[in-house]
N, C-alpha and C positions, 0 to 999 in steps of 0.2 A: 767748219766747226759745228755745224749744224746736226750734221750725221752721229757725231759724236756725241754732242748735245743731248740729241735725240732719243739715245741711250739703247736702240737695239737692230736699227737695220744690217747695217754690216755683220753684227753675230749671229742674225735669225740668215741670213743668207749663204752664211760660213756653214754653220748645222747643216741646212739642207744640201747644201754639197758634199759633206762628210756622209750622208744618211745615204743620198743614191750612189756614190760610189764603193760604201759596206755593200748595200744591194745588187749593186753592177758586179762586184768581186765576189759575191755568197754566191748570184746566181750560175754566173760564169764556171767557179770550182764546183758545185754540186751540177750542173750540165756535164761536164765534161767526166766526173764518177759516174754520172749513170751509164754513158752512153759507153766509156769503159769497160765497164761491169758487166752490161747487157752481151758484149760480144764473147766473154767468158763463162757467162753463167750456164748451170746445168742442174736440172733437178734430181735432185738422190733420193729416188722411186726403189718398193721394193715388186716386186712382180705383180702381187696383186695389186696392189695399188694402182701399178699404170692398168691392167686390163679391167679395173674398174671404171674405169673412164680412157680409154685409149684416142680416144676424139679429139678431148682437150689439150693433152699432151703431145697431139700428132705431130707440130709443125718445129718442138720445143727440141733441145739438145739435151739427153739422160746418162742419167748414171742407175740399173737399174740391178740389183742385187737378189740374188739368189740361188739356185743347185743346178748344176747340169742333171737333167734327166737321164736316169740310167739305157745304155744302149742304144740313145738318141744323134750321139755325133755320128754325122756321115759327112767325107769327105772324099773330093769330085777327083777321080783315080788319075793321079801325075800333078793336080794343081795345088795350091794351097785355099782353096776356097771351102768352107765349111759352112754346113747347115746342121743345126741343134736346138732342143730345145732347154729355156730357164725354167723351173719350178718353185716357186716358195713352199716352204716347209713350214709345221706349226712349231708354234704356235700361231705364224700368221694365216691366213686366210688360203684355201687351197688355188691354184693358177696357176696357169701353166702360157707362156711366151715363147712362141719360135722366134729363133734369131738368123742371122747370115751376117756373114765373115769372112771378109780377103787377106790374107798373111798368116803369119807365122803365129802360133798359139804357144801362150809360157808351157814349161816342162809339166806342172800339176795342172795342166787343163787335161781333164777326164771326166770318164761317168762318176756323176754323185760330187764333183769337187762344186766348194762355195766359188761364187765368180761374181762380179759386177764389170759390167757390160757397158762400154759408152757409145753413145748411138740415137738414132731418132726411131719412131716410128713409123712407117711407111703406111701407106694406105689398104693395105694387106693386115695390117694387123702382125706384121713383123719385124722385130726389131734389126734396122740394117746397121751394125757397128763398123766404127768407124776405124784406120787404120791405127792397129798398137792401140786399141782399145779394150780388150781383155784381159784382165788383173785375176789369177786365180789365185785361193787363199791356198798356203803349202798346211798340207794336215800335219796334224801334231804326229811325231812321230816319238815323241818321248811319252805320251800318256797309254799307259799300257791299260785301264778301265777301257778307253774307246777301242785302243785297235786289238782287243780281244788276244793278248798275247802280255808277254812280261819283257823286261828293258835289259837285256843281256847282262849290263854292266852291272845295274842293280843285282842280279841275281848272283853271278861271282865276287860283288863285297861282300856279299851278306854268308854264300853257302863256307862251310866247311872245307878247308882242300884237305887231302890225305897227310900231307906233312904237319900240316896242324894238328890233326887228329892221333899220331900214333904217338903213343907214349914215349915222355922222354925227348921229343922232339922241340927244335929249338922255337921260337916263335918268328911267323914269317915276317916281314915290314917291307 
């Protein structure tokens, strides 16, 4: 009766069990996101950026965005291994990244195509990407301003056919 009496041992000792077991369970779940996360994680660099500091980033896992340099892929005659270079475009900063590649490259990987790259840096200062790690972006094939030409379809809704035009004629649908 005493304890009770007493009026607070048994609750101050009840507390600090609830307190380090919130802390045992916070620590425990935030250890185990990180150490998750870190085997996933990858920096999304765009070309200059990594060759602005390529040291820092050397040992890290990238993702690193920007243009195949024009008439830069070469590839090794019967293999699938490829050597090419990345370039950023401006507005960003001008740079340029040789890369290397084992496998099979998407349909729009070409000169000048947008591409990000997954891969490290090597100690060479080039980017060794890793397998099914090239995502090339598919150029717009509907915007007739960029690819310097007009959209077929657009130009037959709009023109004239001859049965519309000649007099008397019925209206086409």
């Amino acid at each position: 009766m005493s304890q009770t009496a007493d009026g607070g041992a048994p609750a101050r000792g009840a507390a600090w069990k609830i307190v380090l077991s919130v802390v045992a369970v916070t620590g425990a779940v935030g250890f185990l996101l990180s150490r998750s996360m870190k085997e996933g994680a990858e920096y999304y660099k765009h070309v200059d950026e990594v060759m602005a500091a390529p040291d820092a980033l050397r040992s890290k896992r990238l993702q690193v965005h920007g243009h195949v340099v024009k008439d830069s892929i070469e590839q090794g005659r019967g293999t699938l291994q490829y050597r090419f270079k990345i370039e950023s475009r401006p507005p960003r900063a001008a740079a340029v990244i040789s890369a290397n590649y084992s496998g099979l490259v998407p349909d729009t990987f070409k000169s000048g195509a947008e591409v990000v790259a997954k891969g490290t840096i090597g100690p060479d200062n080039v980017l060794q990407i890793v397998p099914d790690g090239i995502m090339a972006k598919c150029p717009s094939k509907y915007d007739a301003a960029k690819a310097g030409g007009t959209d077929p379809a657009a130009t037959a809704a709009t023109a004239p056919t001859a049965a519309a035009t000649a007099p008397g004629a019925a209206p086409r649908l």
